[in-house]
SERO-4910 file (N, C-alpha, C, O; in steps of 0.05 Angstrom, whole numbers):
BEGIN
 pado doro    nc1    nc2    nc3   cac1   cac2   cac3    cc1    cc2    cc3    oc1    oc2    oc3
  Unk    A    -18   1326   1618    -33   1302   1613    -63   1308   1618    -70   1317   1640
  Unk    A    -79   1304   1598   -113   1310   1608   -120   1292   1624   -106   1275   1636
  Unk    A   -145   1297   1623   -155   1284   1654   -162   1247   1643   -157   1226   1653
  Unk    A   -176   1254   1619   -186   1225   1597   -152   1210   1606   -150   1186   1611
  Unk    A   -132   1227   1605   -107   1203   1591   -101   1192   1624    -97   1169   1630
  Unk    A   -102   1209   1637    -90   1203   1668   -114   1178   1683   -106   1161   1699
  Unk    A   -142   1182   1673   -161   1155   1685   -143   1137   1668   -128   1119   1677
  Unk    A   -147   1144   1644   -134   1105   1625   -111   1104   1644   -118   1087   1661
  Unk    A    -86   1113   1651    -58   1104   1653    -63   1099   1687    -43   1092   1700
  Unk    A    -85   1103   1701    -91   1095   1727   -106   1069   1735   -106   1055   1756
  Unk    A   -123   1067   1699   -143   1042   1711   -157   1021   1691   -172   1002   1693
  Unk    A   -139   1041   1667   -146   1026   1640   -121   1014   1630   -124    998   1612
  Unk    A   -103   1019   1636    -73   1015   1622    -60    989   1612    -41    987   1597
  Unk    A    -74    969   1624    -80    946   1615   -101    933   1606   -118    929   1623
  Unk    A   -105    925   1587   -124    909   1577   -124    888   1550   -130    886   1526
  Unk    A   -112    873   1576   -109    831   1564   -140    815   1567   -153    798   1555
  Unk    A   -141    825   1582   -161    796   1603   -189    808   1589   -187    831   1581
  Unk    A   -210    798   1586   -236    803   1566   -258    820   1597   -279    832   1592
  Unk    A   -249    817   1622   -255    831   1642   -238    859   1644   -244    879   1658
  Unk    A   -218    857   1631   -200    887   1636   -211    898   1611   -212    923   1611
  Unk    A   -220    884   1588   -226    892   1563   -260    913   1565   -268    935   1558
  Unk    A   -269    893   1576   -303    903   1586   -302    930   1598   -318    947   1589
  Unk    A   -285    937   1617   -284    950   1630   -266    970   1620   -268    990   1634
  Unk    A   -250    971   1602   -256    998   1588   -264   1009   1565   -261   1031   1554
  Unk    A   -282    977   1555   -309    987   1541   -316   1002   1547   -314   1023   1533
  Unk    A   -331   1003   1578   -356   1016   1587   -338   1043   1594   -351   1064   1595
  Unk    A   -318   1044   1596   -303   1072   1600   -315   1091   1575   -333   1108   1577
  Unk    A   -299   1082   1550   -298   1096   1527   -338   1102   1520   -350   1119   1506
  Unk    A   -344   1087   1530   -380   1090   1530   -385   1109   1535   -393   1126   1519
  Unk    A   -381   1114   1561   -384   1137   1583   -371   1159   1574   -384   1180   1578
  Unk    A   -349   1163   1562   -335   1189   1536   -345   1189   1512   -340   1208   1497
  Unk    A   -363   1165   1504   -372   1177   1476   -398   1188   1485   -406   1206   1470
  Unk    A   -417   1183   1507   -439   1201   1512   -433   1226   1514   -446   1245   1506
  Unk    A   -405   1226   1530   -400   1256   1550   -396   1274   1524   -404   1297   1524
  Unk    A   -381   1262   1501   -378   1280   1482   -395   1283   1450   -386   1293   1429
  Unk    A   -423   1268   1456   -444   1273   1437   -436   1251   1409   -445   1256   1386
  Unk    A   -419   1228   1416   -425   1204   1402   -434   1184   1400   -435   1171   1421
  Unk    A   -446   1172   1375   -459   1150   1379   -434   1119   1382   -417   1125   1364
  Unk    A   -427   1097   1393   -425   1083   1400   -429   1065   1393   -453   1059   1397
  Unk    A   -412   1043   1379   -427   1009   1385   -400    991   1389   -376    998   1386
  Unk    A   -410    965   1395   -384    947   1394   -393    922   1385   -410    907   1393
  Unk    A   -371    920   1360   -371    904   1337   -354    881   1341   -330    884   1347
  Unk    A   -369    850   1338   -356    827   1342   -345    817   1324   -359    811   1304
  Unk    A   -320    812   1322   -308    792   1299   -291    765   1302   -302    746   1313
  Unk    A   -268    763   1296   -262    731   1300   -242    732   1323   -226    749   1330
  Unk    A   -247    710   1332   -237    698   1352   -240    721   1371   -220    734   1379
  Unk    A   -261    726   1378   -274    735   1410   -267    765   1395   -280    783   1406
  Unk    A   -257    771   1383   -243    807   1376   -278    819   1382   -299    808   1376
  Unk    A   -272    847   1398   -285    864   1406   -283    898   1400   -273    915   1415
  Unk    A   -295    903   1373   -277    928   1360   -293    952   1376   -314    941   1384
  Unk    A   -292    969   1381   -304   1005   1388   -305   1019   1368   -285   1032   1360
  Unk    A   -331   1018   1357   -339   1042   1337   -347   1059   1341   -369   1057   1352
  Unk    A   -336   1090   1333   -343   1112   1345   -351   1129   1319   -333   1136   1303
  Unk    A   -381   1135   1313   -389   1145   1291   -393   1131   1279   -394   1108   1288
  Unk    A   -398   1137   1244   -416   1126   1220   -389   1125   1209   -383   1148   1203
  Unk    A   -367   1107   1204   -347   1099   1185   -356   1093   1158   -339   1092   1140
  Unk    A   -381   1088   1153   -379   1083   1119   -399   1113   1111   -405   1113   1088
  Unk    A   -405   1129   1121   -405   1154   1112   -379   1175   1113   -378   1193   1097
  Unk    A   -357   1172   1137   -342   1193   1141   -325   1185   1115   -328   1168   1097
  Unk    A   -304   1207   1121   -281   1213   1097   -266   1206   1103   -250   1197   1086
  Unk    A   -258   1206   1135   -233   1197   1148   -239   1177   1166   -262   1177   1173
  Unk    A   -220   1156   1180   -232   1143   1198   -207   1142   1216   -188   1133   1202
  Unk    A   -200   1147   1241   -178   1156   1259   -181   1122   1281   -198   1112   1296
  Unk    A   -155   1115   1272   -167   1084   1289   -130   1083   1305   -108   1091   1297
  Unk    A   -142   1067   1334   -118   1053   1344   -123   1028   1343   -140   1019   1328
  Unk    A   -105   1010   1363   -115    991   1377   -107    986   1413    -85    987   1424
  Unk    A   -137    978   1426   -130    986   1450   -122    956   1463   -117    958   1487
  Unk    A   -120    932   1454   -107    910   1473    -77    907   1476    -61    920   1463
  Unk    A    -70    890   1496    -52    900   1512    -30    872   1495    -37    850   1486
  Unk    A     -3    886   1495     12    859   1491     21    838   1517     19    844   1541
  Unk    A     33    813   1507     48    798   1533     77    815   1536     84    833   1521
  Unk    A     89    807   1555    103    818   1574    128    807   1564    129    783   1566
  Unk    A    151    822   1550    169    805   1537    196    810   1556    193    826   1575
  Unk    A    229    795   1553    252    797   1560    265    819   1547    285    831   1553
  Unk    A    247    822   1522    273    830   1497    244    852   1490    221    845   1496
  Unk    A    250    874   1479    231    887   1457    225    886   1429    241    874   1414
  Unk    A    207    895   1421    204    894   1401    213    921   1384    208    945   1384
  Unk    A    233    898   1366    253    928   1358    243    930   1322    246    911   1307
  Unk    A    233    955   1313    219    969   1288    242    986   1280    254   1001   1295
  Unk    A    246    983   1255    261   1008   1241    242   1007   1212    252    999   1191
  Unk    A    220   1015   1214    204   1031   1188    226   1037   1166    215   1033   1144
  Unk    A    247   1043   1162    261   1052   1142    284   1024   1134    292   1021   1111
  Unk    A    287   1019   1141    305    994   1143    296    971   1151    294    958   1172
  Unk    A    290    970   1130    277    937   1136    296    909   1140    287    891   1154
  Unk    A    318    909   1129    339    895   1132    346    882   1157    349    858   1163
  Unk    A    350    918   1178    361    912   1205    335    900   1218    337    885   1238
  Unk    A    307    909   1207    282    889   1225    281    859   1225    278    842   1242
  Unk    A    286    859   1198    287    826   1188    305    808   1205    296    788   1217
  Unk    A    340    820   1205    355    805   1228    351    807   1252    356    787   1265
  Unk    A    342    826   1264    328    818   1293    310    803   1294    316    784   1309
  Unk    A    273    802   1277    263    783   1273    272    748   1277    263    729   1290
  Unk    A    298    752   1254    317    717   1258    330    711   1278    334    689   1287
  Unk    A    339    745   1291    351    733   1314    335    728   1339    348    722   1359
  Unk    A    305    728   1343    295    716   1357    282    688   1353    278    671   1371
  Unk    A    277    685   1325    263    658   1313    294    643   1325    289    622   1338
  Unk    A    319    648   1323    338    624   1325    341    626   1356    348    604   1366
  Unk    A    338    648   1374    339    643   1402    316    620   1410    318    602   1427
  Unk    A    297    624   1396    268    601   1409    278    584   1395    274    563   1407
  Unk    A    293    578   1370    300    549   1371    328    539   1379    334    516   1375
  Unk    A    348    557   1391    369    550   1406    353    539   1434    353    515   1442
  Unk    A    345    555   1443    332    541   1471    308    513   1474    307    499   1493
  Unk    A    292    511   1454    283    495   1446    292    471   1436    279    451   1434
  Unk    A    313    475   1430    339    456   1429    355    446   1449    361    422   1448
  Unk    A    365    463   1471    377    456   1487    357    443   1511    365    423   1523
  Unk    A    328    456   1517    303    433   1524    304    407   1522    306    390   1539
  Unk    A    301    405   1484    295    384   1478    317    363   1486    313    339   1491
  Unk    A    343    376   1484    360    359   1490    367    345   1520    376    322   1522
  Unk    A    362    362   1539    358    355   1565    346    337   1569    357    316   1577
  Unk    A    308    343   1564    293    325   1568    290    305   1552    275    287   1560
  Unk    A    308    300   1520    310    273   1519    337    258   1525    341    236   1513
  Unk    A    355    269   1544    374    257   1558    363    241   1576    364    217   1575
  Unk    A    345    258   1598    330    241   1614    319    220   1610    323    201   1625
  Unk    A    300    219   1587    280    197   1580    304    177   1569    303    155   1581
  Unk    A    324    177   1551    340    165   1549    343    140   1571    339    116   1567
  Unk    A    351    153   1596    356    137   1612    338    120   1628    344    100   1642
  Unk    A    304    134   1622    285    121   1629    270     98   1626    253    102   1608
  Unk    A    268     77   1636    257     52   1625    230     47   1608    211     38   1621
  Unk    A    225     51   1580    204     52   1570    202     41   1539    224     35   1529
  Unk    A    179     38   1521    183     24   1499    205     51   1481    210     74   1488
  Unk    A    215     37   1461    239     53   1446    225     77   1433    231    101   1433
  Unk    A    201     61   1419    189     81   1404    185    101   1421    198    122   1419
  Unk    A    163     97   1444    161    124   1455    175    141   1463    165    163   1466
  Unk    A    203    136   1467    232    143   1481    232    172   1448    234    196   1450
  Unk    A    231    151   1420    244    166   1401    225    185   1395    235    205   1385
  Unk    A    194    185   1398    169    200   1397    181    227   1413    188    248   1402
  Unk    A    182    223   1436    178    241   1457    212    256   1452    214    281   1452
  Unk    A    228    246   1449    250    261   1439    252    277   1417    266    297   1418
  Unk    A    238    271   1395    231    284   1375    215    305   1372    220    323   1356
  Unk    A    186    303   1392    166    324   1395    172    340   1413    161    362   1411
  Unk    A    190    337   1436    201    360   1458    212    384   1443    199    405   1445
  Unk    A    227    384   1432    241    410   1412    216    435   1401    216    459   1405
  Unk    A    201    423   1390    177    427   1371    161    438   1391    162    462   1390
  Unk    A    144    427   1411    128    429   1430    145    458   1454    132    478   1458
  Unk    A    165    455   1462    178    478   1464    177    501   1449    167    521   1461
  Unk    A    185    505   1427    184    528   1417    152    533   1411    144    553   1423
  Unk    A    138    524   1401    116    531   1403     95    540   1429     75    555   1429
  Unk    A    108    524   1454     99    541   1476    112    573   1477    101    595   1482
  Unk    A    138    569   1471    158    597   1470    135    614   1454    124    631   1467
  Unk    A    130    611   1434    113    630   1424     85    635   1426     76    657   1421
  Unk    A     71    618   1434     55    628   1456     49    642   1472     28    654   1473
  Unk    A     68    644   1491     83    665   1517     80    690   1501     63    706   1508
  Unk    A    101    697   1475     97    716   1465     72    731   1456     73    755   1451
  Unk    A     44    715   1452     23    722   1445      7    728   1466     -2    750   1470
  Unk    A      2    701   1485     -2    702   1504      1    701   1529    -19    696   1542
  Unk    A     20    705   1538     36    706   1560     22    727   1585     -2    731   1583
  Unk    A     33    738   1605     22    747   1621     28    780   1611     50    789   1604
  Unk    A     -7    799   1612      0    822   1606     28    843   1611     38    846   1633
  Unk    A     37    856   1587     60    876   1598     39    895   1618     15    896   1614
  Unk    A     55    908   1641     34    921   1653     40    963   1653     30    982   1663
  Unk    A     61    957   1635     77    983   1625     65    992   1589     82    986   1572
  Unk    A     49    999   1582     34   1007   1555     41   1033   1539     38   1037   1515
  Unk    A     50   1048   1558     46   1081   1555     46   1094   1524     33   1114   1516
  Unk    A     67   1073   1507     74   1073   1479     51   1053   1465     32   1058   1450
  Unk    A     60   1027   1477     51   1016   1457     29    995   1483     34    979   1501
  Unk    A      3   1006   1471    -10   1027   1454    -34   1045   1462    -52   1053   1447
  Unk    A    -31   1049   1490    -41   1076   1500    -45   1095   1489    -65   1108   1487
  Unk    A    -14   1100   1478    -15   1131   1473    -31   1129   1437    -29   1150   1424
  Unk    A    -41   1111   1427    -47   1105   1403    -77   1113   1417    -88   1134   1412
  Unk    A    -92   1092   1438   -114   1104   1447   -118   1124   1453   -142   1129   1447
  Unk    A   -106   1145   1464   -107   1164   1484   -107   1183   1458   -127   1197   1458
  Unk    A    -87   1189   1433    -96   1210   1404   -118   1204   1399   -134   1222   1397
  Unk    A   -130   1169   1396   -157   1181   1385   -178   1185   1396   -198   1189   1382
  Unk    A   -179   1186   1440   -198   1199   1447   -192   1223   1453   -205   1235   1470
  Unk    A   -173   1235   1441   -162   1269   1455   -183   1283   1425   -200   1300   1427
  Unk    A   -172   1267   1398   -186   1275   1370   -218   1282   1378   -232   1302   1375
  Unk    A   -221   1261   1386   -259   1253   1403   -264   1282   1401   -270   1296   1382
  Unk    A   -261   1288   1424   -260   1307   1454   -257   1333   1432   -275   1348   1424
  Unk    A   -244   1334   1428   -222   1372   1417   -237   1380   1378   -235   1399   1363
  Unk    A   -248   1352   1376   -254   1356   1346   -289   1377   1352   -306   1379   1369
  Unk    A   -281   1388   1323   -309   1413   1322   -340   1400   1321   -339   1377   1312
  Unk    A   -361   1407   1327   -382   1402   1312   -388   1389   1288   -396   1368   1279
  Unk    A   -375   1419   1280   -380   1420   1248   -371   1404   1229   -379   1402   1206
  Unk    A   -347   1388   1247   -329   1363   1237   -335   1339   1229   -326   1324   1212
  Unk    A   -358   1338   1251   -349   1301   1259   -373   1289   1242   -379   1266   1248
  Unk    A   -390   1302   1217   -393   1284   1203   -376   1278   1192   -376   1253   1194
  Unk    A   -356   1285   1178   -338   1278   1166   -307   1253   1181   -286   1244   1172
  Unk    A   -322   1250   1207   -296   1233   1219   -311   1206   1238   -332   1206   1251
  Unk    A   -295   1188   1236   -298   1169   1252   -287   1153   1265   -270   1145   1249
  Unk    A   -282   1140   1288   -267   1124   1309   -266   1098   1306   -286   1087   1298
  Unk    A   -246   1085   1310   -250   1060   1316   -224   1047   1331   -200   1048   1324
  Unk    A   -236   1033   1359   -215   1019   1369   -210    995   1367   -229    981   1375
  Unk    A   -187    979   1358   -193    951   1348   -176    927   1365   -153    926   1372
  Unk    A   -195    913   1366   -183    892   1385   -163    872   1372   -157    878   1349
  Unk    A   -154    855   1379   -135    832   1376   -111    837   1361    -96    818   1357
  Unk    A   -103    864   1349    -74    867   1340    -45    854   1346    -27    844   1332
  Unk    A    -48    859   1369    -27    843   1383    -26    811   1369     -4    802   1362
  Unk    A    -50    795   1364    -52    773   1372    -52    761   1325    -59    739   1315
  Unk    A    -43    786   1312    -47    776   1288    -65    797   1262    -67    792   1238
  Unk    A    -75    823   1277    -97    838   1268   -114    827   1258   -118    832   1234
  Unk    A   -130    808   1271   -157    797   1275   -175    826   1277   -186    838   1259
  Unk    A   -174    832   1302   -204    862   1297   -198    877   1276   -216    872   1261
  Unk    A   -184    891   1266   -184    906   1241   -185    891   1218   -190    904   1198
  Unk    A   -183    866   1216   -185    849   1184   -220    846   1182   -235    849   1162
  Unk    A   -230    837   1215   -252    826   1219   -272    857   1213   -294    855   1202
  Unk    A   -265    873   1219   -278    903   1213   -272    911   1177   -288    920   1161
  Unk    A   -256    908   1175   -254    912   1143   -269    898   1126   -281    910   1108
  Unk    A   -272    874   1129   -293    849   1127   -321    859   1128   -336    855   1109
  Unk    A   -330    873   1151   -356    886   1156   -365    914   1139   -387    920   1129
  Unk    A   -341    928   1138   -335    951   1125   -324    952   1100   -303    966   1099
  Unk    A   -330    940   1076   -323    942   1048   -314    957   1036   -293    955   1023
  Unk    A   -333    985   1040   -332   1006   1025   -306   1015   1045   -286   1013   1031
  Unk    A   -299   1024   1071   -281   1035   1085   -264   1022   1075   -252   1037   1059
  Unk    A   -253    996   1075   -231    980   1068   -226    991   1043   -202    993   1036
  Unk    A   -246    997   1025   -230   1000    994   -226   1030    995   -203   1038    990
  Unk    A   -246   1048   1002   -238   1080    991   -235   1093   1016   -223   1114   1014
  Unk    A   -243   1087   1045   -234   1111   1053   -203   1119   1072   -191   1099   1080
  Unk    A   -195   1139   1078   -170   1145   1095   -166   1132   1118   -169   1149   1135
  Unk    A   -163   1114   1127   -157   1114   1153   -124   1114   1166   -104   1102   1160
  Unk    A   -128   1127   1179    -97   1139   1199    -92   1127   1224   -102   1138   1244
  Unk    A    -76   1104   1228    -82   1090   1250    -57   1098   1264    -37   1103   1250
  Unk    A    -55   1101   1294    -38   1108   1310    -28   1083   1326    -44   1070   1339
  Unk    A     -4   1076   1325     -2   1056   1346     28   1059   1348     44   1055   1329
  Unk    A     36   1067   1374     59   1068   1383     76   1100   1377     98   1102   1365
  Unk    A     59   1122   1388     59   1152   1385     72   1167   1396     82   1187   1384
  Unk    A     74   1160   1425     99   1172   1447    121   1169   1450    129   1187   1463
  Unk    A    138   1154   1445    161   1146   1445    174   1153   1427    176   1136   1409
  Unk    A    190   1183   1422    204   1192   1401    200   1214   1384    181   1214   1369
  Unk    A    217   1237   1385    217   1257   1367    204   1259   1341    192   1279   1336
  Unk    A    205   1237   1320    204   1231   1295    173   1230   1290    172   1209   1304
  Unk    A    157   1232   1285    137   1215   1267    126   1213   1252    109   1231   1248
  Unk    A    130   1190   1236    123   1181   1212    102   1178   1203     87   1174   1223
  Unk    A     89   1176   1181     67   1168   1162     70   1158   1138     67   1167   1115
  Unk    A     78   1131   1149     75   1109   1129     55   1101   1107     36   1085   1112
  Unk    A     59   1114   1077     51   1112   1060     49   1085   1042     69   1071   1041
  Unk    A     27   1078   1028     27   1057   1002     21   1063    972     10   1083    966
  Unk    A     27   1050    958     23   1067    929     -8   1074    930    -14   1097    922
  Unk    A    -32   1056    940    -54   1072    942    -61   1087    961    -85   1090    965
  Unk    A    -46   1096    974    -39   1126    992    -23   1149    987    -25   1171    997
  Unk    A     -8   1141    969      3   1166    959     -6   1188    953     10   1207    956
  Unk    A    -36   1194    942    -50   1206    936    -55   1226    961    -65   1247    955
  Unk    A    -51   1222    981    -57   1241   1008    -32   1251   1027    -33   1259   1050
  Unk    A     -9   1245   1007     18   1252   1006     14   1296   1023     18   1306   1046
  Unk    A      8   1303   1006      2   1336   1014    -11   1347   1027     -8   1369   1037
  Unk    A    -36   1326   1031    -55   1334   1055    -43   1327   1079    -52   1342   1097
  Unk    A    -26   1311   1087    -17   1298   1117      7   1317   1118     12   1327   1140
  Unk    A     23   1324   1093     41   1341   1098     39   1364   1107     55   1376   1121
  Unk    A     14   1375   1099      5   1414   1104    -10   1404   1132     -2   1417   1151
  Unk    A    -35   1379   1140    -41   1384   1165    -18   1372   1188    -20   1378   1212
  Unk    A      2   1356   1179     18   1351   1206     47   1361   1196     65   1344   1192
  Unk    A     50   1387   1192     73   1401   1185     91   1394   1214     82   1390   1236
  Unk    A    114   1393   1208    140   1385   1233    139   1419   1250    139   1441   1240
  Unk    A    139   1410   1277    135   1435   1288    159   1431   1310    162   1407   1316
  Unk    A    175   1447   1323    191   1457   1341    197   1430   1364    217   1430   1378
  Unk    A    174   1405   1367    171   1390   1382    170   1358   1370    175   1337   1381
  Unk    A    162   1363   1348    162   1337   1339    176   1340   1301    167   1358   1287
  Unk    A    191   1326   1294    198   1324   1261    174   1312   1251    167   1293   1265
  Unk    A    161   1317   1232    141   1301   1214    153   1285   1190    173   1295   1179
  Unk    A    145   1265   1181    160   1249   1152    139   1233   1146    132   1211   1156
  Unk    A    129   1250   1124    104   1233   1103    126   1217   1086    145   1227   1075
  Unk    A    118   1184   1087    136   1169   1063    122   1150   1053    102   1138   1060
  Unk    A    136   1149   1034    126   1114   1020    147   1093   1026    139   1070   1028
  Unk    A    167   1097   1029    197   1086   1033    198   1079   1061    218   1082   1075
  Unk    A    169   1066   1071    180   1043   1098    158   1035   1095    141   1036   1078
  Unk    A    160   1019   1125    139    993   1136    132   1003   1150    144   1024   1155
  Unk    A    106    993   1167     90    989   1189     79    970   1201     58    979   1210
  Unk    A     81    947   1207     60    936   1210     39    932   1233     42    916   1252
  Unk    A     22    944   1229      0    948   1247    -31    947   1219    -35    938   1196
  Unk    A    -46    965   1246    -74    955   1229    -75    975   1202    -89    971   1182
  Unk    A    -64    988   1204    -58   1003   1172    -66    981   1144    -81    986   1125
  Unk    A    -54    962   1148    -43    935   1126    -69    932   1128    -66    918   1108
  Unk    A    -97    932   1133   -114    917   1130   -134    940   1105   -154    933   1094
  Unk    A   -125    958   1104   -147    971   1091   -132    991   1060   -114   1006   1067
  Unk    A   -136    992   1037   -125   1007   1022   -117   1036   1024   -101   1045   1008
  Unk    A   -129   1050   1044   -133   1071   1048   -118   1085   1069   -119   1108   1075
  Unk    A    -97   1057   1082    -87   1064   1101    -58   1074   1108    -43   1069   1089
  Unk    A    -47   1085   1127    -30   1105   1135    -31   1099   1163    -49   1103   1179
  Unk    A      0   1083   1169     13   1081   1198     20   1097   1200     29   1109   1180
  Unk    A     23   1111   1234     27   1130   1246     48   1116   1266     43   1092   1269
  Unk    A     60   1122   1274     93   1116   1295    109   1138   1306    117   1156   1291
  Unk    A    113   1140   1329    138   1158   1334    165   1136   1348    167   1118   1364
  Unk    A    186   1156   1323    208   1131   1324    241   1164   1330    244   1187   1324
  Unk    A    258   1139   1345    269   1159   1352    305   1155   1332    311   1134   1321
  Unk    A    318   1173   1332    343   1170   1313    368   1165   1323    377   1179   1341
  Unk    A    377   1150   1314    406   1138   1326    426   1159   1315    423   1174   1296
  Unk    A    450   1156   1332    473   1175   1330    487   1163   1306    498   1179   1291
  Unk    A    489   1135   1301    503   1124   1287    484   1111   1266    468   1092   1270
  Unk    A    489   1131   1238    479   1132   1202    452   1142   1210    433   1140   1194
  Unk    A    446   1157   1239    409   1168   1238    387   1150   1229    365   1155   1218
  Unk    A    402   1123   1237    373   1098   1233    347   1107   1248    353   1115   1270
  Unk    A    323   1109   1242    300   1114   1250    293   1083   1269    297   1062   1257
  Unk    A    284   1084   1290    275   1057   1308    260   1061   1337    263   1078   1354
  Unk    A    243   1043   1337    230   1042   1362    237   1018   1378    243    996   1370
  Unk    A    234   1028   1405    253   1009   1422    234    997   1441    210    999   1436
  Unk    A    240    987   1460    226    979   1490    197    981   1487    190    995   1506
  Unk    A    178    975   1474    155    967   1473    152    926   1475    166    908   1465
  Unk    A    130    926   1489    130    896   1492    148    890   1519    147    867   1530
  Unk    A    163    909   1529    175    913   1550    164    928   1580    149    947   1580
  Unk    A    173    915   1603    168    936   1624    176    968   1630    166    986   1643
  Unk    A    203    966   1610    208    999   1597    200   1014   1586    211   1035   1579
  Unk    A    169   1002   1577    146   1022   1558    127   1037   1574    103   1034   1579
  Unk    A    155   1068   1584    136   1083   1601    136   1111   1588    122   1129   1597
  Unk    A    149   1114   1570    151   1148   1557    128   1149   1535    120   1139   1514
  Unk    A    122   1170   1555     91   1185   1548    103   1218   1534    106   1236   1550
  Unk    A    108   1222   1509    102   1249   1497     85   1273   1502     78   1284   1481
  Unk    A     79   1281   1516     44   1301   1510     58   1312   1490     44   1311   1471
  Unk    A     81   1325   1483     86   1341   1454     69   1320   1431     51   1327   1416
  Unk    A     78   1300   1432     70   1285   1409     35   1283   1413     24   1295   1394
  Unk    A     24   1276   1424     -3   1274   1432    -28   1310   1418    -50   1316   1409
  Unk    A     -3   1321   1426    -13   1345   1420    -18   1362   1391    -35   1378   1383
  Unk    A      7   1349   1378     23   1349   1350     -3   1330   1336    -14   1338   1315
  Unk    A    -10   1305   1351    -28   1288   1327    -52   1302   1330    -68   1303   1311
  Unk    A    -57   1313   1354    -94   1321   1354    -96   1338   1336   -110   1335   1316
  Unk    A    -77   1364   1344    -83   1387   1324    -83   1379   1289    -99   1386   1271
  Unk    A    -64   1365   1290    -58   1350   1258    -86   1341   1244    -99   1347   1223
  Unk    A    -89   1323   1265   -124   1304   1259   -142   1321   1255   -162   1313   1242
  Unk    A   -142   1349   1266   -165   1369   1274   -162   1385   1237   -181   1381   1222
  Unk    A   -148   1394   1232   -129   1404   1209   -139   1384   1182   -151   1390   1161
  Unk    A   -126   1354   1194   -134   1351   1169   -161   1336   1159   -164   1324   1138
  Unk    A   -182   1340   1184   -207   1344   1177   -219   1365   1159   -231   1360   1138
  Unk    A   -215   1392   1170   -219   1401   1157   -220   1405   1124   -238   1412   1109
  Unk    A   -193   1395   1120   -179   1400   1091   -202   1378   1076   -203   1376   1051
  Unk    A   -217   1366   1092   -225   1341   1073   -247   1344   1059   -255   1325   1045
***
């Protein structure tokens, strides 16, 4: 583990709160001096606070995570990039848990009022809006709820590739490359829509390779779109599958992360394989079991990123 990833997972490893956020602003500040970049931080909607590292509408490539933190869930958030099917019914099967429980709420608390002495209408108001007002707090919690305080996957180790890229990339490189860390993902990809917005030209033509959720798993993918296909051979020759990690350039899955916001873009994931039909999936993120940290994988993306600068 370098020394950059061991401060984040000591003192940065969370960041919900717009004071935990500040504060490893001024971190990544302090590493883009140490390593001869210029720096700014870009405001967009609803409070989003992006980290721009370099000239993005000159480079060729633009290497982006996102560094805010999710809420703290019961259940994880379960991804199968290849199968979209089995995502979709987990998806339902949480939309019908918040309204099974939101149901059994509502029904409680309008048992009570039932019995409570008050005009009818309000009796049938307040029975009717309990259900509703429940689940919508339920999802709330999910957005906003109290920080997970376990990140290591998701999405540390998404930060932590693209300040290792920072750090390890050449001279001779880094006109050609640029950073960016983007805020509010978790919350809807507000900072990356709100940056795309700012960034025109990046949004329409250039590469960006976004990492989010990297450690966790043998596999990883690079989720392709028909206007990505075109960089199908370059991702394949710079992140060839090596002894430690399998590589799989595709067009034939999902992502959704900040990839979706830009034409140019390419999700990055490490997902691990089931015994039963070799389903590809990521598990325990959004969870307090989001502690497996890769350095194989970490190591696998820098060199890759380093590689396929060059090629560009």
């Amino acid at each position: 583990m370098t020394e950059t990833t061991k401060e984040i997972f000591d003192n940065y490893q969370i960041r919900k709160t717009k004071k935990q956020k500040t504060a490893f602003i001024e971190y990544v500040k302090k590493l883009a001096e140490e390593y001869g970049y210029s720096l700014k931080v870009e405001k967009g909607s609803f409070g989003a606070r992006n980290i721009v590292i370099g000239d993005p509408d000159t480079a060729k490539v633009l290497y982006t995570a996102h560094y805010d933190t999710c809420a703290r869930l019961p259940f994880p958030n379960f991804i199968t990039p290849k199968c979209f099917l089995i995502y979709l019914l987990y998806q339902l099967l949480i939309v019908g848990g918040f309204f099974a429980v939101a149901s059994v709420i509502g029904f409680l608390i309008g048992l009570a009022v039932s019995f409570t002495p008050m005009n009818e209408e309000i009796k049938i108001m307040i029975i009717s809006f309990i259900p509703m007002v429940v689940y919508f707090a339920l999802l709330f919690l999910m957005l906003g709820g109290p920080a997970n305080k376990n990140t290591a996957n998701d999405n540390t180790s998404g930060v932590t590739a693209v300040l290792d890229i920072m750090r390890e990339l050449p001279q001779d490189q880094r006109d050609k490359v640029a950073f960016a860390l983007f805020d509010l993902e978790e919350s809807g990809l507000f900072g990356s829509s709100s940056f795309a917005s700012k960034h025109k030209a990046v949004k329409k033509n250039t590469l960006v390779i976004n990492f989010d959720c990297v450690s966790d798993g043998e596999t990883m993918i690079f989720v392709l779109k028909r206007t990505t296909k075109k960089y199908a051979p370059l991702l394949e020759n710079a992140f060839a599958s090596d002894v430690d990690v399998e590589a799989i350039v595709t067009r034939n899955a999902f992502y959704p992360s900040d990839n979706a916001c830009f034409k140019g873009g390419v999700g990055v994931a490490a997902l691990k394989k089931s015994k039963f039909l070799g389903v590809l999936y990521m598990d325990r993120i959004h969870t307090n079991k989001d502690v497996i940290y890769r350095e194989e994988n970490l190591r696998f993306l820098t060199n890759g990123a380093i590689k396929l600068a060059r090629m560009l």
